[in-house]
Structure formats: C-alpha cells, structure tokens
C-alpha positions in Angstrom: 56.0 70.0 73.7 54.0 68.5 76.5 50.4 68.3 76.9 48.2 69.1 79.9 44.6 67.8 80.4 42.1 68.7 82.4 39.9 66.2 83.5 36.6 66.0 85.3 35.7 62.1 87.0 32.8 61.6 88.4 30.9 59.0 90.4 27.5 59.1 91.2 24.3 56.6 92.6 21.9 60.1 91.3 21.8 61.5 87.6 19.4 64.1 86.1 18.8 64.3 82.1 17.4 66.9 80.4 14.3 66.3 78.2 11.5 68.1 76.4 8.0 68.0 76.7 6.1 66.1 79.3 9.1 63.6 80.1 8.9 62.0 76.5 11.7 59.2 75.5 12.3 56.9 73.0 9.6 54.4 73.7 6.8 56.3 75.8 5.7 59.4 77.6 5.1 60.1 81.1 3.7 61.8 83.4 5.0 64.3 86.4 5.4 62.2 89.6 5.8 58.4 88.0 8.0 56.1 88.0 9.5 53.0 85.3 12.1 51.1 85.2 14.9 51.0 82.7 15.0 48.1 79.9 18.2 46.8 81.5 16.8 47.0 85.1 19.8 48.6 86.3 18.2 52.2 86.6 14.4 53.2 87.9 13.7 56.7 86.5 11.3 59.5 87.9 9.5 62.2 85.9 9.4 65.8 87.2 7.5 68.3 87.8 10.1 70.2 85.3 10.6 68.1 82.1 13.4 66.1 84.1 14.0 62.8 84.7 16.0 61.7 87.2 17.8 58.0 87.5 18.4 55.9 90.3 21.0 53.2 89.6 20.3 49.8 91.2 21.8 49.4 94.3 24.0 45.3 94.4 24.6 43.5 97.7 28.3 42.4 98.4 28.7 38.9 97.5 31.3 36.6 97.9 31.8 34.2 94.8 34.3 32.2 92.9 34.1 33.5 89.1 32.9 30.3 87.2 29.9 30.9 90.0 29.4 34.2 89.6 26.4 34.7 87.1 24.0 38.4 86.9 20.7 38.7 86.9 18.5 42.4 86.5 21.8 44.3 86.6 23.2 42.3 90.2 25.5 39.6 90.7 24.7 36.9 92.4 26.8 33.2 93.6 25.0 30.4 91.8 25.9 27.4 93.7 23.7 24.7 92.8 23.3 25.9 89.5 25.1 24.3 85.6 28.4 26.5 85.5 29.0 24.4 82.5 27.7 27.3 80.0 27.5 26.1 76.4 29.3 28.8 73.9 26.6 29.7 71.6 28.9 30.3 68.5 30.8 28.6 66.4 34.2 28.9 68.5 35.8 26.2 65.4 35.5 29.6 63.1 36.4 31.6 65.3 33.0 32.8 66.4 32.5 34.3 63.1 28.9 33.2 63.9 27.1 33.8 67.2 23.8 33.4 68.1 24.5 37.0 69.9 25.6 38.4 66.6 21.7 39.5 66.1 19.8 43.1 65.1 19.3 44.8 68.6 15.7 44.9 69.9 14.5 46.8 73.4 14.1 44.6 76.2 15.4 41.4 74.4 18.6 40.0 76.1 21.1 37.2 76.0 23.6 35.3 77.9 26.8 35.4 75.1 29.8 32.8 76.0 33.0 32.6 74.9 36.1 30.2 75.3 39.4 32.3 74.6 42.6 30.0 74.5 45.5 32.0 75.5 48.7 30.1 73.7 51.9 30.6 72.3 52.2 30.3 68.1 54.2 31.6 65.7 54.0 34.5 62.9 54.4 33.1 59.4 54.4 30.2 60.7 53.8 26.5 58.8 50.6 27.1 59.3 50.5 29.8 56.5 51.1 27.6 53.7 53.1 29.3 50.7 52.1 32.7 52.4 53.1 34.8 50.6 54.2 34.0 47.7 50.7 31.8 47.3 48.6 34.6 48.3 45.5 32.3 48.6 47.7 30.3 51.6 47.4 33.9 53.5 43.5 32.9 54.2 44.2 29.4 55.6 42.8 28.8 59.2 45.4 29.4 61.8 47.5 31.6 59.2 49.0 34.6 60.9 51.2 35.8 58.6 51.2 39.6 59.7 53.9 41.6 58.0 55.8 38.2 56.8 58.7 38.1 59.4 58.4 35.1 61.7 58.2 35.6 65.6 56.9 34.2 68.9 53.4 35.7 69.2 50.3 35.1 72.1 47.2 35.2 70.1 43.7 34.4 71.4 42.5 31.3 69.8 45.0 31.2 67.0 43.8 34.6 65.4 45.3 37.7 65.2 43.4 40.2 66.1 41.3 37.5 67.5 37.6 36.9 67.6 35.2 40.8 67.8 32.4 39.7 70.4 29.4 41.7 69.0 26.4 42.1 71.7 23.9 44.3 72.4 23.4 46.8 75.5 22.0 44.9 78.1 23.4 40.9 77.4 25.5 39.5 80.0 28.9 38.0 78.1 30.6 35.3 79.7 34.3 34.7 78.9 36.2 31.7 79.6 39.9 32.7 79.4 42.5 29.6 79.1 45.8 30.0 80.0 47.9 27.3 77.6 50.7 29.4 78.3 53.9 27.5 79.4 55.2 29.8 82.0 53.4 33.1 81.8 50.4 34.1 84.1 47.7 35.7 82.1 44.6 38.5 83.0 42.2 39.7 80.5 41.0 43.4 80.6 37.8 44.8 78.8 39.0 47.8 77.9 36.7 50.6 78.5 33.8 48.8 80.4 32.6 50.3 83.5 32.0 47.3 85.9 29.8 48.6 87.7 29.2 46.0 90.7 31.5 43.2 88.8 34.9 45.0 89.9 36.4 41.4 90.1 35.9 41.1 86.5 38.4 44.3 85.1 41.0 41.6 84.9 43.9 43.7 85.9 46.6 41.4 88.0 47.1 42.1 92.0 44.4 44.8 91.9 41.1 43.0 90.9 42.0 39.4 90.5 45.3 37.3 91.2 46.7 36.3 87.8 45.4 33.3 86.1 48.5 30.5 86.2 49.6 28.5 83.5 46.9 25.0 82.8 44.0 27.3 84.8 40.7 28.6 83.6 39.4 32.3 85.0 35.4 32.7 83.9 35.2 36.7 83.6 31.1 37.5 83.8 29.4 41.4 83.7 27.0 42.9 81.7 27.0 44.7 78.6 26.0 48.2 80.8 27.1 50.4 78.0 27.0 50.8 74.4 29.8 51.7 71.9 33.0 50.4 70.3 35.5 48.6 72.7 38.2 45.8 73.1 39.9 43.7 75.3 43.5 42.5 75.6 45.9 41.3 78.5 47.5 43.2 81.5 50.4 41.2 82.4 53.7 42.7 81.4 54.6 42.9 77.3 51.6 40.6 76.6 49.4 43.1 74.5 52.5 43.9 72.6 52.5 40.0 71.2 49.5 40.6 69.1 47.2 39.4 72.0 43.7 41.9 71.7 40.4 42.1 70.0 37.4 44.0 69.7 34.0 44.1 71.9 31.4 45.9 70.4 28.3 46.5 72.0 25.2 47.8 69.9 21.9 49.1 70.9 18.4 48.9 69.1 18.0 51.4 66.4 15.2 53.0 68.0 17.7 54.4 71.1 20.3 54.9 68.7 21.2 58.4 68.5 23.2 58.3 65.3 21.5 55.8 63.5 19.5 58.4 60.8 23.1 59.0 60.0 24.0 56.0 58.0 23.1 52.7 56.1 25.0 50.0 57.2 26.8 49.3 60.7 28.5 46.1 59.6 30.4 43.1 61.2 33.4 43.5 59.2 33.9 46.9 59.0 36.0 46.8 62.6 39.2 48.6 61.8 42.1 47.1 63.8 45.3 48.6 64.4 49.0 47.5 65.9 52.3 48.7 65.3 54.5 45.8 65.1 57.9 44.9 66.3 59.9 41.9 65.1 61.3 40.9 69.0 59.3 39.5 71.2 58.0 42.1 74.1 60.5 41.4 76.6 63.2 41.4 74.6 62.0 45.4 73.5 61.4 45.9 77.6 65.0 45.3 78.3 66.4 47.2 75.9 64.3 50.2 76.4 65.6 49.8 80.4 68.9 48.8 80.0 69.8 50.3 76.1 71.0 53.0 75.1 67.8 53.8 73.2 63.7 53.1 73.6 63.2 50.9 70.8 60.4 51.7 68.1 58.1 49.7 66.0 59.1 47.8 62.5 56.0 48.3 61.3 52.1 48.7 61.4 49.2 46.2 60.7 45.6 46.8 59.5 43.5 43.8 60.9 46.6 41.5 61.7 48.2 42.3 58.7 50.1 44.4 55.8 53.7 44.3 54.3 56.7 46.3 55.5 56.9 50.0 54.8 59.4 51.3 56.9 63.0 52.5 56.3 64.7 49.1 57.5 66.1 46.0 55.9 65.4 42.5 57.3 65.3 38.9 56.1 62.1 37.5 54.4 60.2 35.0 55.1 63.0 32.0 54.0 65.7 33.8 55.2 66.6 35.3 52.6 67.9 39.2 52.2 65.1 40.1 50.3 62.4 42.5 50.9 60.8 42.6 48.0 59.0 39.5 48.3 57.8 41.0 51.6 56.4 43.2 50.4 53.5 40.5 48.9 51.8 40.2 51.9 48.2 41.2 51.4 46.4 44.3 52.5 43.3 44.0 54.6 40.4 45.0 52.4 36.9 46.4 53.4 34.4 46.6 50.6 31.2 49.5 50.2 28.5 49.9 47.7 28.4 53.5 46.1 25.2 55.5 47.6 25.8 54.5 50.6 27.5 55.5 54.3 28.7 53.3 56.8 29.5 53.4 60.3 33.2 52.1 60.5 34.8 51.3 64.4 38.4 52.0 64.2 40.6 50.6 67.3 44.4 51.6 67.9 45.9 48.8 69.5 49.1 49.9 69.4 51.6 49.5 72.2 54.2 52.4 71.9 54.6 55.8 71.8 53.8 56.6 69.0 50.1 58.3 67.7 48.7 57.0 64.2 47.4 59.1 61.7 44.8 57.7 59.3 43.2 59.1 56.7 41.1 57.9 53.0 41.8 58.7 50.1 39.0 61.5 48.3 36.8 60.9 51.3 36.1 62.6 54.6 35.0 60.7 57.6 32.5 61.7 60.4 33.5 61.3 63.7 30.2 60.3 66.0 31.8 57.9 68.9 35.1 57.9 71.0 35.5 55.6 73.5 32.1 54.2 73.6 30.7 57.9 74.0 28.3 59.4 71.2 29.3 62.8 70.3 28.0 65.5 68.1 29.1 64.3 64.3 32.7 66.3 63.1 33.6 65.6 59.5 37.4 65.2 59.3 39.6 64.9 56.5 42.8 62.8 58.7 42.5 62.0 62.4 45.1 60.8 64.9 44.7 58.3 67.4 46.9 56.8 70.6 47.1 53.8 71.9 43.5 52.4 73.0 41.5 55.0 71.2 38.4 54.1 69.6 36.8 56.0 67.4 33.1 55.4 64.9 33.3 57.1 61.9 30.5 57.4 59.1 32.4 56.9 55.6 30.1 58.1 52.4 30.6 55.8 49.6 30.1 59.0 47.2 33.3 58.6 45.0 33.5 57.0 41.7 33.3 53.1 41.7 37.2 52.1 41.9 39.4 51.3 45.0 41.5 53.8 47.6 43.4 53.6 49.9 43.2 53.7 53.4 46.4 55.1 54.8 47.9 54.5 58.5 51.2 56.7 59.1 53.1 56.5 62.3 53.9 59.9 63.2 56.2 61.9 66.2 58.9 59.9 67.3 57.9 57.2 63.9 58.0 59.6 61.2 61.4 59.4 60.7 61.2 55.8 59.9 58.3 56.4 57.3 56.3 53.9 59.0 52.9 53.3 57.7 50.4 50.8 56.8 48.1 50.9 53.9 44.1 49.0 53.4 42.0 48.9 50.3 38.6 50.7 50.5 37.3 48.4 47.2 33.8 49.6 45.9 31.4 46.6 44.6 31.8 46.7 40.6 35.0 47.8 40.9 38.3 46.5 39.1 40.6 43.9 40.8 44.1 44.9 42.1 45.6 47.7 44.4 44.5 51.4 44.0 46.4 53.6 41.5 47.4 56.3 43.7 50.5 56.5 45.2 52.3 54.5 48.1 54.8 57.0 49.5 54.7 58.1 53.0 54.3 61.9 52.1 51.4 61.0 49.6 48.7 63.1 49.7 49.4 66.2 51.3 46.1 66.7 54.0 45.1 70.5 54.0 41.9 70.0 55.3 40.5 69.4 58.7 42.6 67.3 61.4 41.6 65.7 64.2 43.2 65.1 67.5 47.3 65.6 68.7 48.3 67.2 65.6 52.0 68.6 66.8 52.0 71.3 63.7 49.3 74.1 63.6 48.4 73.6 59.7 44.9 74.0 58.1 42.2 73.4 61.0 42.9 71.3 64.4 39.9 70.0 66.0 41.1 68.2 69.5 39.3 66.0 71.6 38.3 68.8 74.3 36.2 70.1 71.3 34.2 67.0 70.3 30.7 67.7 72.2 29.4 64.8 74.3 25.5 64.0 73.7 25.0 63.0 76.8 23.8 66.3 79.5 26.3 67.1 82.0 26.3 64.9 85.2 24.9 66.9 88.4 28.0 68.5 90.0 30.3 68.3 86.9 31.4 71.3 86.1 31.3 73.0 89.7 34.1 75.9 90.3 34.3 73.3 93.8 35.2 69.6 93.2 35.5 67.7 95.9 38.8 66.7 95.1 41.5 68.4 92.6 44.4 66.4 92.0 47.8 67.2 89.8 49.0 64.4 88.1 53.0 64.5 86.9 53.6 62.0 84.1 57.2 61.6 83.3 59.7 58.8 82.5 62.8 59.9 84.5 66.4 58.2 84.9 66.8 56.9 88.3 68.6 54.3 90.1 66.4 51.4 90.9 68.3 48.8 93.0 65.1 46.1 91.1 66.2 46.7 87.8 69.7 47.1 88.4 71.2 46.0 92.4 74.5 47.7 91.6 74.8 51.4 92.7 77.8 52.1 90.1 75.5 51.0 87.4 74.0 53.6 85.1 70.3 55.2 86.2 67.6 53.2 84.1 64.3 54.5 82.6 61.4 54.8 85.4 57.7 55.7 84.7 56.5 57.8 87.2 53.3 59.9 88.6 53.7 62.0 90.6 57.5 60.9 90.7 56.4 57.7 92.1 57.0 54.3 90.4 54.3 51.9 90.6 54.5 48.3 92.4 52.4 45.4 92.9 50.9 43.9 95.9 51.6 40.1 96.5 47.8 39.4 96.2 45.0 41.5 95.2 43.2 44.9 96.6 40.4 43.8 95.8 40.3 40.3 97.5 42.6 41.6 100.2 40.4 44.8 101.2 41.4 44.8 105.1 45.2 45.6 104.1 45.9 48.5 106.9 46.6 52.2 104.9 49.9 52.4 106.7 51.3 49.4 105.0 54.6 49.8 104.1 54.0 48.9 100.6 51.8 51.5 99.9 52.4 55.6 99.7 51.5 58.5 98.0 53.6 61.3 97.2 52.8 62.7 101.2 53.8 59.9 102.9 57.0 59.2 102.1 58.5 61.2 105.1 62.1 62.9 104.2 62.8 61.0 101.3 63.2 63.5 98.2 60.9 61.5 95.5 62.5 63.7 93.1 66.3 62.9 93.0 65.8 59.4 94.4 63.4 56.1 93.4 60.5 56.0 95.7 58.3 52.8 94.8 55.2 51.3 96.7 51.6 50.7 95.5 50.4 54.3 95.2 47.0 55.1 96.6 44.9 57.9 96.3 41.9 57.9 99.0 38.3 59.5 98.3 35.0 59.0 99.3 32.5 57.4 97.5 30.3 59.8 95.3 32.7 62.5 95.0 33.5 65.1 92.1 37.4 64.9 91.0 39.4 67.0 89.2 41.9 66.1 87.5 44.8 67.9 86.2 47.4 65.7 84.2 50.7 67.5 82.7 53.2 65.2 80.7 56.6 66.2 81.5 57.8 63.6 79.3 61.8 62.4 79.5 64.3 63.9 81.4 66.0 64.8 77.5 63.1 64.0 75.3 59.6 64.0 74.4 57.5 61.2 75.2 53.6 61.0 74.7 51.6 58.7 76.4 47.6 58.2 76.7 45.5 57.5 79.8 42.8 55.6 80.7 41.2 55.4 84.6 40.0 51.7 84.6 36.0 51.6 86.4 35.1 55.4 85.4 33.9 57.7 82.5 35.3 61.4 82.7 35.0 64.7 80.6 37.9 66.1 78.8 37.2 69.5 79.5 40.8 71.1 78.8 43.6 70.6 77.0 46.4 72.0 76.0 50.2 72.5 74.7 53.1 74.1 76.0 56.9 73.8 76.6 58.5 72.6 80.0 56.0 73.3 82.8 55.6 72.6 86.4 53.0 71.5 88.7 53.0 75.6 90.2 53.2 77.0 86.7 49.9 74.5 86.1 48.3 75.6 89.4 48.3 79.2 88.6 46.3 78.2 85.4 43.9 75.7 86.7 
C-alpha cells in the first residue's frame, strides 16, 4: 500500500486570527484601531474594526557572526563582539542537568537565557560502567550506566546519557547550546528538531546546508529562541549518528494562563517524557552497508523506553558475559513512570526511532487523549492505541482512574517488525501500589485493541482516526486553503535499485539501494548554502528533475544537490505519494526543516503514479 499526503506550507511576514468580542485575549482587551506588542517581542498585533487581530512578525537585519558571538535580543540576532561569550550553564551539567535554573513554572513576560554544554563522545552499552547490571539491578542506576537492552555496543551518547539530558524552557527563553565534538574521527551537527528558526537559519544544525560540520576537538555554540511551544527534540544529522543512541528531548512550556489545554489536566511533569528507539546491536554503519550492499535492509533487535528495556524479539544472542543465555537478559529493568489515582497527566511521548518501522503504543485499561503533535495543540481525541513514525511527537492526557496497582505500557513494532514480535514494555505504577511487574500478560498479541486507533493503521478494524483528522487550534493562515497556491509540487518518494558508480565504481556490479525524490538522489555541497549564498543556479552540482537535459532520471542515477526555487511569502502545495521499493513496501515520514504545514489529505492506495495523483489533486 502506499500513502499520499497532501500538504499545504506556508510562509508568511502577515497573519490574521480570529477572536470574539472587542479583540479580547488572554491578558487584556482592546480596542478597534490599537496596537501592542507581543510578550516575546517578536510580533506587534493590531485590533480591527471586525473582532480581528492581525500580527506583524518582527522584521531582523542580516548579520554576519561567528556562532559563540551570536547572542538574541527582542526576537533578533545580533554579533556581540566586545561582550563575555563565556556563558555560565545555569544547571547542574555533573547530573546531567536534572536541575536547571530554567526548569521553572512559566510566567508571561518573564524570560531566561538557558545554557547547555553537550559532550558528544564515544562510550559503550553495558559497559564497566554499569556495575553488576543486570544481575545487581541496583548497578542499572549508577551514573554513566547505559545498559539499554544488555548487549554491549559502540554508542555516541550526549554527555554519557542515553537518551540524554530533556532541556525544559518556556516560550520566549533564548537556549544556548554548546555542542563538543570528543569524537575521534566523526564530524558532528546538532538539529532541534521541529524548531522554526525563524531569523537564526544558521542554527538548524544540518551539515553543508546551514553550517559546515563541527570537526573532531571543536566547539559549535548553537543560539535561537524558544519561538514556539510544544514537545520537541534534538539529535544529530551526520550520517548513522541518531541511530547510535545520540537524541533527547526539548520541551518548551508556556504559562498556564495562554495554555490552551491546561483545564484539561493536573500535572504536566518533568519525568513524564516518554522516549522511544528501536535498537540494533551493530553499530549504524555497519547496518548502512548492509542495507546497500546486502541482500536484505536490516531491521531492529529491539525497542527501548527511555534508554532501556530487555529483549523481546524472536532472536537469540549472547548476554551480557558472553554467554548463550537470554534469560538473564531478559533482567534488565523496565522504565517506570509513577501517577496518583484521581488524577490526569499530560504525558510527551517522542519516537526516536531510526527505521522503517511505525510503533504502536498503547496502556493497559486506560485511554489516552491526544492534545499536541509536533508541537501543534489540537482539539483533544481520546484513543485507545496510537501509532507513531520516526520523529513524531505526540502529548497525551493519561487519567489515573483505574484501581491502584501497576500496568503496562506496551510499545509493539509493527509493518515490516511484526514478524519479529518486537516490542517494548514500561510500568505505569500507581502510588500505594504493590512492588514488582504488572500481572497481565507479556506476549506480543496481548490485548487485543478493538477500540479507537490512531494514525497509519494498515488494517481497517474498529475505528481509524488519521492525522488529516486531528483539528489544529490554531485559525487557518490567510491564503491556506486557496483552490490557487502559488506553487503545487508532486513529490515521488521511492527507494529504487540503481547503479551508482559512488557506492559501487564497477558497472558489472549489482544495482544498490537509492533514495530518491522525484527520482533524484540527494548530494552534498563541499561547504554550506547557507554561508555560500552567491553559488550560481547553473552550478553543475545542483538540478532538479527539469534540468537534467536528456538524461532519463528514471532508468539511470541522476545525483546533484536538488533545489526547488520559490519566492518568499508564497502558498505551496504539496502533494507527496510514496512509491516505496521497486519489489516492496517501504514507509517513511517527512519533515520540511524551517516551516509548519497542514496535513490536509491523506490517503491509501495500491501502485500509483504522479498522473493517476494529478487527476485527484
């Protein structure tokens, strides 16, 4: 089956909202023909004659700035050169940063400057530093201990932690990272995933586009501010790096009194950021080659809940000292997160997986409330299981209304996993409760879900609610929604076999596996667009699928940095149809790095084409 999405992007210096009586919000009222500014001072709002209000984003002058210079101020940038770039972290980095002086209740108009020191480094998995881990299940809690699912393997975690430290803030802090690169031979970028950087483009951390890669023994100082609220994370973007256990979350908070959800629950705590990864036992590369030059695409070995959970899946391995024997495996401890009956709480769930294949999780006897995805409030949907792909993140509202005793949270890998059985379980432990694992069953098909499902179900079952159906709180943007972008793009996403003379120089060697858009493969510049702006558009390193003259992109590799041009403030539309493998399925998520869209389609069907989509959309 593939799936086809319709997208609208858009990107715009003017927005109007929607509001009743005499231009009323959260904090005052005002009248027809005034103006005030925004708490962040990024927007200056106007109240008209109609009940609207329309925004005016801030305006930033181009600077030109090295990044442990750059520093913001009322929503700009702006090069500090004579000022103290030697920022002090304001946590306790020694735990971890399980304290922060940003780590606060939210209050309008109150900001802070949050910094951070991430060492980037290799460790190990199970390593010494785990003790007796885990057959002393007490040594699984020791500082540096990454024990994950108990097999050792070469990991990059960010200061020894896996996932590593959450950076909680609230809307309208500037956050100041320091990223380390202690990495031997491996350049390094960080990427906030999900942050709109609006007039800190440098700071996206994705290598050759917005910034050169940081080299091993160097320091890159990434600096925005916190624009928007919601649930996010960050991880890196050079090769197979996020697949080594290298990620976190950034959560950004607002004060409850412009927090649209916040009647809706008790308690939005610290620790109740859900984490997950599914988890291989060879180091990325080594799952990169074979997946190129194999006879297969290699899958998972299993999944973790907050860094960590025993083996499930159908495979046999050696434990921990090398012996064949996975019971003692299967010891390793199960992330907990712990509720008080009477009460609801807003839970942030992150997949940080890396492959292809979507995670179902639901709770045993409870439903959750879906209210945020992506950072994006939406009209609450009470759910019974949801799925997620890789990057998704998704606030759910959990009611502690069961009967004091523990349950179990359930993570199953489905599609191309479920064969494999691979799943991950947590313990939702009520206060007062008894000590020890839930009673209910472990198995993979345990319980049967009849209720309502959320997002890429593949079966048609009981009721499907899909992400083109989850209502957005926020009014429509002016233009969005027109019968007439300004643009309307189809977008091919396929993984074809190909000869690529990069991969493989030998022309009587097999084809090997190519992601494609549009049947073009993706390259890298030598620098950076962004620092490299004057590059001339017929550079021979760039194309797009008209420029490639006679060459037939769809029987032969065609390669180059691929660039789509459009002017500034324009409506796209965008029309994305997944025809997967040339012989098999093959799912895959997107993300447009510096924008927010609308899902406003989607949809399943069997082998399509870009006319068969055209006649449709």
């Amino acid at each position: 089956m593939n799936v086809c999405f319709k997208l609208v992007i858009v990107s715009l210096s003017l927005l109007n909202v929607q509001v009743t009586g005499n231009c009323n919000t959260s904090t005052a009222s005002h009248n027809p023909g005034t103006f005030w500014r925004h708490p962040d001072n990024c927007l200056v709002h106007r109240c008209n004659e109609d009940s609207t209000v329309t925004s005016f984003r801030k305006d930033c002058p181009k600077i030109q700035c090295s990044s442990m210079k750059l520093q913001v101020r009322d929503c700009c940038p702006y090069c500090d050169d004579n000022g103290n770039h030697d920022i002090p972290d304001n946590g306790d980095r020694s735990n971890g940063y399980k304290t922060h002086a940003c780590k606060r209740e939210c209050k309008s108009g109150e900001t802070m400057v949050c910094k951070y020191t991430f060492e980037i480094s290799q460790f190990e998995a199970a390593s010494t530093a785990c003790g007796d881990c885990p057959f002393n299940l007490t040594d699984c809690d020791r500082k540096n201990c990454i024990i994950a699912d108990g097999v050792p393997r070469l990991i990059i975690p960010v200061e020894r932690s896996m996932p590593g430290p959450t950076i909680h803030v609230c809307k309208g802090d500037t956050i100041v990272v320091d990223v380390e690169n202690h990495l031997t031979t491996e350049t390094f970028t960080m990427h906030w995933h999900g942050i709109i950087h609006t007039f800190t483009q440098y700071m996206d951390g994705v290598p050759h586009a917005t910034q050169c890669p940081i080299s091993p023994g160097n320091i890159f100082r990434y600096t925005f501010p916190a624009y928007e609220e919601g649930t996010f994370f960050y991880h890196p973007h050079v090769g197979t790096q996020v697949m080594e256990g290298c990620l976190g979350g950034l959560i950004i908070r607002l004060p409850d009194s412009e927090n649209p959800h916040r009647k809706l629950y008790d308690f939005d705590l610290y620790e109740h950021f859900i984490a997950l990864q599914d988890w291989s036992h060879l180091y990325g590369e080594d799952h990169y080659a074979r997946a190129i030059f194999g006879s297969a695409v290699p899958l998972p070995d299993s999944i973790l809940i907050n860094g960590r959970g025993p083996i499930f899946s159908q495979i046999q391995l050696l434990d921990v000292r090398g012996n064949v024997n996975v019971t003692k495996v299967m010891q390793i401890p199960f992330a907990e997160f712990t509720v008080e009956k009477g009460y609801k709480y807003r839970f942030r769930i992150l997949n940080g997986a890396s492959y292809s294949c979507p995670l179902s999780l639901s709770i045993d006897n409870h439903t959750m409330t879906i209210i945020s995805t992506d950072g994006a409030d939406v009209e609450p949907v009470e759910v019974d299981q949801m799925v997620t792909n890789d990057a998704e993140r998704y606030d759910i509202i959990l009611n502690a209304n069961q009967d004091v005793a523990n349950y179990w949270i359930r993570v199953k890998g489905i599609d191309n996993c479920e064969p494999m059985m691979l799943q991950q379980l947590a313990i939702l432990r009520y206060k007062g409760s008894s000590p020890g694992n839930p009673k209910q069953p472990k198995d993979y098909e345990y319980p049967q879900i009849n209720g309502t499902r959320f997002g890429n179900v593949m079966d048609s079952e009981g009721t499907i609610i899909k992400v083109s159906d989850l209502r957005s709180l926020l009014p429509l943007e002016e233009g969005i929604g027109t019968d007439n972008p300004d643009y309307k793009y189809y977008v091919d996403i396929s993984m074809r076999t190909l000869f690529n003379p990069t991969l493989s120089p030998y022309p009587d060697n097999r084809p090997v596996i190519n992601a494609q858009l549009n049947n073009i493969t993706a390259r890298l510049l030598p620098g950076s667009l962004l620092t490299e702006p004057n590059l001339p558009e017929d550079n021979a390193l760039m194309c797009n699928e008209t420029t490639h003259g006679n060459k037939n992109c769809s029987t032969e590799l065609c390669r180059c940095v691929h660039i789509i041009n459009v002017r500034r403030n324009a409506i796209l539309e965008v029309i994305m149809y997944n025809t997967g493998f040339d012989t098999v399925r093959f799912e895959h998520p997107m993300h447009y790095h510096g924008y927010t869209f609308r899902v406003v389609a989607m949809e399943k069907t069997s082998r399509i084409t870009k006319e068969q989509v055209s006649l449709v959309h």
